[in-house]
C-alpha positions, 0 to 999 in steps of 0.5 A: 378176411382181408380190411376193404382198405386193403384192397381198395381200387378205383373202377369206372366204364364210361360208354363213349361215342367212338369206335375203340381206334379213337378212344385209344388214341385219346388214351394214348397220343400226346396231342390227344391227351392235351385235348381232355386231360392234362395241360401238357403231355409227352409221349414215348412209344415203344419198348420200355415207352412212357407217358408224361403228364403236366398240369403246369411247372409244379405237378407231374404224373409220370407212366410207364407203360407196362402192357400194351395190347392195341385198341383193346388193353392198356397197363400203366405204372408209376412210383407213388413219390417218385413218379409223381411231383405236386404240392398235393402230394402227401407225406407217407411212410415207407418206400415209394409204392407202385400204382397202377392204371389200367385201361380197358376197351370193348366195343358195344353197340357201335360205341366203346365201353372204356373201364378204367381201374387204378389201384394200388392205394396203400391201406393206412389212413394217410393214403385216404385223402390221396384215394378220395381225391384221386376217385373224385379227379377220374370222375371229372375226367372221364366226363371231360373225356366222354365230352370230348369226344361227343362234341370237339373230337380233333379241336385243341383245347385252351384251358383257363384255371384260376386257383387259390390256396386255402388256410388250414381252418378253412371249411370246405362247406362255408367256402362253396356256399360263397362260391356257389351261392352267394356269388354265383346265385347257383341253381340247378334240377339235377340236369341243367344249371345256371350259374352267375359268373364274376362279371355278372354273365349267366353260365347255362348247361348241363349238370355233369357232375355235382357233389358239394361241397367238393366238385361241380363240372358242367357245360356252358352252351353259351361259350361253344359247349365248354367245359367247366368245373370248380373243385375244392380241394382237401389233400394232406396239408395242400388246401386249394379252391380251383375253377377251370373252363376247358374251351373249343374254338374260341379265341384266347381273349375267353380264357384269359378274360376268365382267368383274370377274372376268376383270378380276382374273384377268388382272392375276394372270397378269401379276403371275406 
């Protein structure tokens, strides 16, 4: 019988309130994708079409798009160490090895079931901080996708995201109790939160997600239902903390007062 490592896949279906059409734009649109998903994107269509996403000048995730049925099927594949470039990307033996992501789209009453698979993770124990941290990261994204289309379809984004390199004897559990407790005063009931920000504002919304000490990403009503999210990052030999808010309609004094801010604040933490 085959190791579960062997044949282990990320699969997510996140029901979003949009008929198939709009869903696969956002899937497949440059200018779509920008609005959820990367900080850039470039898009090539047609035969031998590719799909390029960027978080910034040191982190790249390259696609080719292998299949393509419209508003219904999507079949994408990338290179492991050749398709993708980052600091987070691990060291592992052997040839590049492919991975792929599909996307699978099904209309249910009114609404698109949208069934995301990414496979081809390799079954050694190197491969498993990419695997845990990859299976977190499609989490948080279907929830900004799903809050996307529920309450900004069709606004651009301005995204602020503050980051801060670890040392490697940090503690993850440590880390995000200063984050979260002790600077932010976090409280939360499983659905609503309230969150002390760094220039003693109070975040309020919804919980979206809440796995500690790695991942929170929640709502801020009080800034046009953003979107906001802290991550705690533990990838190979790259240790990062990050906090990022992903607003709609607001002017760019938000997010560059959020940046300068968060920016400082978790140099602070670190200098604990």
């Amino acid at each position: 019988m085959p190791h579960p490592k062997d044949q282990r896949k990320i699969e997510l279906t996140t029901l979003l309130e949009a008929d198939p059409a709009v869903v696969w734009k956002t899937l497949t649109a440059a200018e779509e994708l920008k609005r959820w998903f990367p900080l850039d994107a470039r898009v090539q269509a047609g035969p031998d079409g590719w799909i390029q996403l960027y978080w910034g000048d040191d982190h790249t995730w390259r696609f080719q798009v292998k299949e393509a049925v419209l508003h219904k099927y999507l079949k994408l594949v990338y290179e492991h160490g050749a398709g993708f470039q980052g600091p987070a990307e691990p060291l592992l033996a052997g040839e590049a090895t492919q991975l792929v992501l599909e996307y699978f789209l099904e209309t249910e009453n009114g609404r698109t079931a949208l069934r995301l698979v990414h496979s081809g993770f390799g079954p050694d124990t190197n491969w498993d901080d990419e695997y845990n941290a990859v299976n977190r990261g499609w989490r948080s994204e279907m929830q900004s996708l799903q809050h996307y289309i529920a309450h900004h379809r069709g606004r651009d984004r301005r995204v602020a995201w503050s980051r801060a390199a670890l040392p490697d004897h940090a503690d993850p559990g440590k880390i995000w109790q200063a984050l979260m407790q002790d600077t932010g005063q976090f409280t939360s009931n499983s659905e609503v939160y309230t969150f002390q920000s760094p220039y003693d504002e109070a975040y309020t919304g919804r919980v979206l997600m809440l796995n500690p000490p790695c991942d929170f990403s929640g709502t801020v009503e009080r800034l046009n239902n953003a979107f906001f999210r802290v991550t705690i990052e533990i990838y190979g030999r790259h240790r990062e903390i990050s906090v990022w808010l992903a607003t709609y309609g607001l002017p760019p004094a938000v997010t560059a007062r959020f940046q300068e801010e968060w920016d400082r604040e978790l140099q602070r933490l670190l200098n604990l």
